[in-house]
C-alpha distance (Angstrom), angle and dihedral (degrees) to the residues before:
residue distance angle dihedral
X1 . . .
X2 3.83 . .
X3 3.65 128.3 .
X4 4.10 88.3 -103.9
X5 3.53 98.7 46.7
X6 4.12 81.9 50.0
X7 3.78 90.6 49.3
X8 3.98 89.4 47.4
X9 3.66 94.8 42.1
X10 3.72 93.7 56.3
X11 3.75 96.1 35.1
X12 3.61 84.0 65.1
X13 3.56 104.0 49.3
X14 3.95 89.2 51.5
X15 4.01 88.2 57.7
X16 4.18 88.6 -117.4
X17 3.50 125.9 146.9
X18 3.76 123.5 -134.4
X19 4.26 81.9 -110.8
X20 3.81 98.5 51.9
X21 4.06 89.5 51.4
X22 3.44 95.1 46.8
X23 4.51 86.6 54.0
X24 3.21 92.3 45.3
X25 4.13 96.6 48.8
X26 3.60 86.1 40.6
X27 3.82 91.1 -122.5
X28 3.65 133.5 117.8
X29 3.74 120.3 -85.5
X30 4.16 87.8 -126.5
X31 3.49 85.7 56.3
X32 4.21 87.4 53.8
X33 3.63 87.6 47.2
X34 3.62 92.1 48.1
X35 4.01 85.8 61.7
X36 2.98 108.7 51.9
X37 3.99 94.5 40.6
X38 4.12 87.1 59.6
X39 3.97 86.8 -116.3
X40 4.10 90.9 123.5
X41 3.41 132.8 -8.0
X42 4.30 121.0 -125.4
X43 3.86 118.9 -88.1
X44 4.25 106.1 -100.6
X45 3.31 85.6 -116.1
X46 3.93 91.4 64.8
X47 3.96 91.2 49.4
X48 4.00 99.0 91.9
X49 4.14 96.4 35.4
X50 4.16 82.1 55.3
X51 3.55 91.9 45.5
X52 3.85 90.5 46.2
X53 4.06 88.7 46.6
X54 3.41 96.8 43.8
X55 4.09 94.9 45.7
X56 4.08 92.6 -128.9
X57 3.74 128.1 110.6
X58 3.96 131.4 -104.7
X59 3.57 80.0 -107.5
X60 3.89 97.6 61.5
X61 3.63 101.3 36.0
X62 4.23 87.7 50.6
X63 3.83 91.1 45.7
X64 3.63 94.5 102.7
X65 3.88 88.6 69.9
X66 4.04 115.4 63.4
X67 4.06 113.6 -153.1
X68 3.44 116.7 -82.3
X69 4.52 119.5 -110.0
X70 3.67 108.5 -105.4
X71 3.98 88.9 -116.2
X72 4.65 82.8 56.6
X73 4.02 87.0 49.2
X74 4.17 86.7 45.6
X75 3.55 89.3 60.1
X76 3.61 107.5 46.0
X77 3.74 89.9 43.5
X78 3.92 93.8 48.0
X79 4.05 89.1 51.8
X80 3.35 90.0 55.1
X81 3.75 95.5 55.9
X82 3.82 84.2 52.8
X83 3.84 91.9 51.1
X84 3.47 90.2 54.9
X85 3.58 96.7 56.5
X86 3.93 94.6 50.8
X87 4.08 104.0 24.2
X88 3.98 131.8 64.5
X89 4.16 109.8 -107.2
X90 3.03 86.2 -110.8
X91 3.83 97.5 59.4
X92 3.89 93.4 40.5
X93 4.20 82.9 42.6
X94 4.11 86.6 71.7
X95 3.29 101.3 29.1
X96 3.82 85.7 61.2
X97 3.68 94.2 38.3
X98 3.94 88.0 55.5
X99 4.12 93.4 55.7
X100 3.59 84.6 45.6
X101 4.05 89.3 55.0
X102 4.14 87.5 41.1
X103 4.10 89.6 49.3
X104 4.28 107.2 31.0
X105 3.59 89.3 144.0
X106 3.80 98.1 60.3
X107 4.28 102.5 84.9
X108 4.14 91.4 -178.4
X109 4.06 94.5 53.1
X110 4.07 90.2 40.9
X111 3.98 91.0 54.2
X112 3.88 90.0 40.5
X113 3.38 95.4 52.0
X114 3.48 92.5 45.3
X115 3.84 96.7 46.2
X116 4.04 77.6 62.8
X117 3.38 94.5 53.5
X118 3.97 94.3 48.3
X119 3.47 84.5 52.7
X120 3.62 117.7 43.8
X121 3.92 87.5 43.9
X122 3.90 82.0 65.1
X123 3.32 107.3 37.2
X124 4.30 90.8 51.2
X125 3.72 95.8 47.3
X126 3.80 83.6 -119.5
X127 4.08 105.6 -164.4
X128 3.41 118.7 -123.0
X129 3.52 96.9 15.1
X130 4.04 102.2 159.0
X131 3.90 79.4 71.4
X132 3.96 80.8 73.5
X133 3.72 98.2 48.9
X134 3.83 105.8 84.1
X135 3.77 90.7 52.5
X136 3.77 94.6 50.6
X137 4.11 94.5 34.4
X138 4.07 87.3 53.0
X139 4.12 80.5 45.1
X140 3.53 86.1 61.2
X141 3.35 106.0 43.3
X142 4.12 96.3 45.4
X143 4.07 77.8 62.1
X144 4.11 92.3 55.8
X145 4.14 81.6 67.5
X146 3.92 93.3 61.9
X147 3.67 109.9 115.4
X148 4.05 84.5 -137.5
X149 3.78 108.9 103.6
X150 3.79 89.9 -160.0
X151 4.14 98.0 56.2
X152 4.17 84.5 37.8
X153 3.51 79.7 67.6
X154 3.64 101.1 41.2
X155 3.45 86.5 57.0
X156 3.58 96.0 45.9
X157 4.20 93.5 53.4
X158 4.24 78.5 49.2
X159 3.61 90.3 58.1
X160 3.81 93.3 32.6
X161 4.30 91.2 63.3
X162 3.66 87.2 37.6
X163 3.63 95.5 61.6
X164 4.09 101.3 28.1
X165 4.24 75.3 52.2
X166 3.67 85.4 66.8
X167 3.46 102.8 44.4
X168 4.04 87.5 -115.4
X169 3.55 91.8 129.3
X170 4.12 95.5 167.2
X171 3.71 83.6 62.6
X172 3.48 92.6 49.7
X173 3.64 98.4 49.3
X174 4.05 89.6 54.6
X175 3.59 86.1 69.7
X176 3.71 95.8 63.6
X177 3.38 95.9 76.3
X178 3.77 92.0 73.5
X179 3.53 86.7 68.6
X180 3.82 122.1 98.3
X181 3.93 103.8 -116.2
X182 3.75 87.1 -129.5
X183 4.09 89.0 64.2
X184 3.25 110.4 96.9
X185 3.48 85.5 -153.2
X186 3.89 86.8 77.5
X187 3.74 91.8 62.8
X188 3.45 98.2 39.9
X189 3.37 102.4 58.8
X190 4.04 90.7 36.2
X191 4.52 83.1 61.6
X192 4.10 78.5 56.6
X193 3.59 94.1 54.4
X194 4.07 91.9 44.4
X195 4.07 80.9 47.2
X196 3.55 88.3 46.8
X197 3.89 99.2 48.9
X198 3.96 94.7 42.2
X199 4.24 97.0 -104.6
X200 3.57 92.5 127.7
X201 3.62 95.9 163.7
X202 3.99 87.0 67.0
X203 3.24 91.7 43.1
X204 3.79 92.8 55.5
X205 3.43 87.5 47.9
X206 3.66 100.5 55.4
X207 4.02 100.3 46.0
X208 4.27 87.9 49.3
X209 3.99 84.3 53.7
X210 3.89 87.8 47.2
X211 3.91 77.2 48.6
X212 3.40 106.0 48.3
X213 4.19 95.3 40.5
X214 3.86 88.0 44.9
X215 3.90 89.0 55.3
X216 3.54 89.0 50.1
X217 3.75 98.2 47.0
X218 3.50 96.9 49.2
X219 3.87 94.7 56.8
X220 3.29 94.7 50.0
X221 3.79 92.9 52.3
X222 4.03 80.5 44.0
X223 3.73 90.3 61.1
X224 3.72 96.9 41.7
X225 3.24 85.9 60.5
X226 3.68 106.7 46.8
X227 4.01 90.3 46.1
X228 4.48 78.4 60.0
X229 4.02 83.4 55.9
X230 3.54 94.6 51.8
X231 3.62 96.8 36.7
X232 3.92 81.7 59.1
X233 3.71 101.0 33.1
X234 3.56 103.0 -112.0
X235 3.81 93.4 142.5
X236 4.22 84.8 166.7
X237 3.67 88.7 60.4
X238 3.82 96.4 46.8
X239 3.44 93.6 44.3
X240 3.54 84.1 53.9
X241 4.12 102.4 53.0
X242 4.04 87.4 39.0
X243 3.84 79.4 67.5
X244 3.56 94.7 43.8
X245 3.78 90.9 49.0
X246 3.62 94.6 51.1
X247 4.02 92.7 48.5
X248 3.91 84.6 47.9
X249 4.03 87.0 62.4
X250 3.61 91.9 53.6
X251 3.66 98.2 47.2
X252 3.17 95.6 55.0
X253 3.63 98.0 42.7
X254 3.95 100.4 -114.9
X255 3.85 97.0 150.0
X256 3.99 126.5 -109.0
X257 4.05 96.8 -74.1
X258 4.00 94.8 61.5
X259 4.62 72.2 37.9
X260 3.68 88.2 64.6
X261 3.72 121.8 19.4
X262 3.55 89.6 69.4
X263 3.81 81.3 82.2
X264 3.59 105.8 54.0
X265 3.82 99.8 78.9
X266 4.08 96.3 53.2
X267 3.87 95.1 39.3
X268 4.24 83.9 53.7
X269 3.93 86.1 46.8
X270 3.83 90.8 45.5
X271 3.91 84.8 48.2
X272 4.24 79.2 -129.8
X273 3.99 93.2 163.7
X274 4.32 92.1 -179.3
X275 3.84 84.6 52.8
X276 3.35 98.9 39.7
X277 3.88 93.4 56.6
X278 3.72 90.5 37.6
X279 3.32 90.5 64.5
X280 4.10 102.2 33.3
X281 3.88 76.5 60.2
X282 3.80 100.9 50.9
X283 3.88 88.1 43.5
X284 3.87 85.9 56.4
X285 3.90 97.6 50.3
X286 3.79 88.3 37.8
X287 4.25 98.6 49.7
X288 3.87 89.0 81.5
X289 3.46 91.6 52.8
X290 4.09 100.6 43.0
X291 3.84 95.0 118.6
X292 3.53 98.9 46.6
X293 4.14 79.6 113.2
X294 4.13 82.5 80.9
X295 3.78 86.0 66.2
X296 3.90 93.4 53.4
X297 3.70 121.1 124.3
X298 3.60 87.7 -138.9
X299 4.03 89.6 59.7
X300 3.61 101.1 40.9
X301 3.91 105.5 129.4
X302 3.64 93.9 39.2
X303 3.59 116.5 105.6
X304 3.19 119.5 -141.7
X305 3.98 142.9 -173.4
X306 4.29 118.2 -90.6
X307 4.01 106.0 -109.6
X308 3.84 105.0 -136.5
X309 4.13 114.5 -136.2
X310 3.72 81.5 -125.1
X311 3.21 98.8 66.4
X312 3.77 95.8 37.1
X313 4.41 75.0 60.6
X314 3.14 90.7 48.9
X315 3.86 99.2 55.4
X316 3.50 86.4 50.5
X317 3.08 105.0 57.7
X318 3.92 98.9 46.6
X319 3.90 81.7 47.4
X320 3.80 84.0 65.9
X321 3.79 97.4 42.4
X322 3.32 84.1 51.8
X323 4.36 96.1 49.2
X324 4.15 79.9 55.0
X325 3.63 90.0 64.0
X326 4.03 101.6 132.1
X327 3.81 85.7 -175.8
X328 3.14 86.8 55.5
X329 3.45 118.3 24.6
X330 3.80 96.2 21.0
X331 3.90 90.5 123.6
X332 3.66 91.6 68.8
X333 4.21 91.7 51.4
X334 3.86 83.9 118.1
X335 3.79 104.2 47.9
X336 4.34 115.7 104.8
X337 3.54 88.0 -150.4
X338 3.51 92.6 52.7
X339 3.93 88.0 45.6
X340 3.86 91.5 52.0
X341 3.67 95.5 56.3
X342 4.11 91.2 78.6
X343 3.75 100.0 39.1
X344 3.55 104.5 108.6
């Protein structure tokens, strides 16, 4: 069904005449007519004031248009690149404006096309370019209705820079909440807005979270993939990201236990008993200190939860149950050193 046999449709079922839609658009009743005969299709600007008239969603008065392939949305985008070069903005401003009136429906091709817009306005100085920003705002915000979480948020970031652009930073900071709250895109662009709006103690706060999350994110994908390079035998390439995790601890200021116990698991694989103990040992005289990360510079707003002695003992000691391991650490069953470690 097209968009004017939609508009009709509807129309009817609210009891409206072609004349009372048109007054209460504030458009001509020819240009009604016009609609729902197929002649021309509503400005995007007039898509969610129908909707609203008529009672339907976005959804249902676009549903006459499936989504575009990726390769369709390629093509329109890449011509308008090329009109830019050759055409005024202007020019290439209606031309776009036109495939956005010929495909409504398709929420990834509207925001790319007007990302471009945005853009090019910018980047040529373009006079008088406010004139531009209803069209590409409403662009924007048509987009927020897609039932696609991924180009909600694309849409969102749009109207995010838009706003933070201007200096409207409340604006901006409505547009946050289309953000998962496991993106850490969320939280870094809310440590902006505190930047932005002088509460720099927030903002602090926010990028040493990013900090502290990112540091342990990236070891864990560190590990993943070192237990893939032992799985496969690539003891050069485990070596290697053992390293890497260990450096990652001291960049980001964990203290020397996360330094070292990184170690422990390839010098056991490796059957390494000097570095084995070495590092049993410097996981011992380190375990008291393991939270000496909450002391950090880099961490210094966060707040973060009193570590009892008792449970600093406690770690301990099921670090030693664990160095008794015979399973595990059977191949050592000879070693002083190794002895030592559980005389108390």
């Amino acid at each position: 069904m097209q968009i004017g046999q939609v508009i009709r449709k509807y129309r009817k079922e609210q009891n409206m005449t072609q004349e009372e839609m048109a007054y209460r658009l504030g458009v001509t009743t020819p240009a009604v007519n016009k609609w729902e005969n197929g002649n021309s299709y509503p400005d995007i600007m007039m898509l969610a004031p129908i909707a609203r008239l008529l009672n339907i969603s976005l959804d249902t008065l676009l549903s006459y248009r499936e989504e575009l392939t990726k390769e369709e949305i390629e093509a329109v985008v890449k011509e308008a690149d090329s009109r830019f070069k050759k055409d005024t903005y202007e020019e290439t401003f209606q031309w776009i404006k036109e495939k956005i009136e010929t495909y409504p429906g398709s929420k990834m091709l509207i925001w790319q096309l007007a990302t471009i817009l945005d853009a090019q306005r910018l980047v040529k100085n373009i006079p008088d370019q406010e004139k531009y920003d209803s069209y590409i705002l409403c662009c924007y915000e048509q987009v927020l209705e897609s039932e696609e979480e991924q180009i909600r948020t694309y849409a969102a970031d749009s109207l995010f820079g838009y706003y933070l652009r201007k200096e409207q930073y409340e604006k901006a900071e409505g547009y946050l909440s289309y953000y998962s709250e496991q993106n850490p895109e969320r939280k870094r662009k809310q440590a902006v807005i505190f930047e932005k709006t002088g509460r720099r103690k927030e903002a602090y706060k926010a990028y040493e979270e990013l900090l502290f999350s990112g540091y342990q994110m990236l070891s864990m994908i560190f590990n993943s993939i070192y237990i893939l390079a032992m799985e496969d035998n690539d003891i050069r390439k485990a070596g290697k990201l053992v390293d890497k995790q260990q450096e990652l601890a001291r960049l980001f200021e964990m203290g020397t236990y996360y330094e070292v116990s990184c170690r422990l698991e390839f010098a056991t694989a490796n059957k390494d008993v000097k570095n084995v103990i070495d590092t049993m040992e410097k996981m011992l005289e380190s375990i008291e200190q393991i939270t000496d990360f909450k002391e950090s510079e880099l961490y210094e707003h966060m707040n973060f939860k009193k570590t009892e002695k008792a449970f600093i003992q406690e770690m301990k000691n099921n670090l030693l149950k664990c160095f008794q391991d015979e399973e595990t650490f059977g191949f050592m069953k000879t070693d002083e050193r190794w002895k030592k470690l559980f005389i108390l």
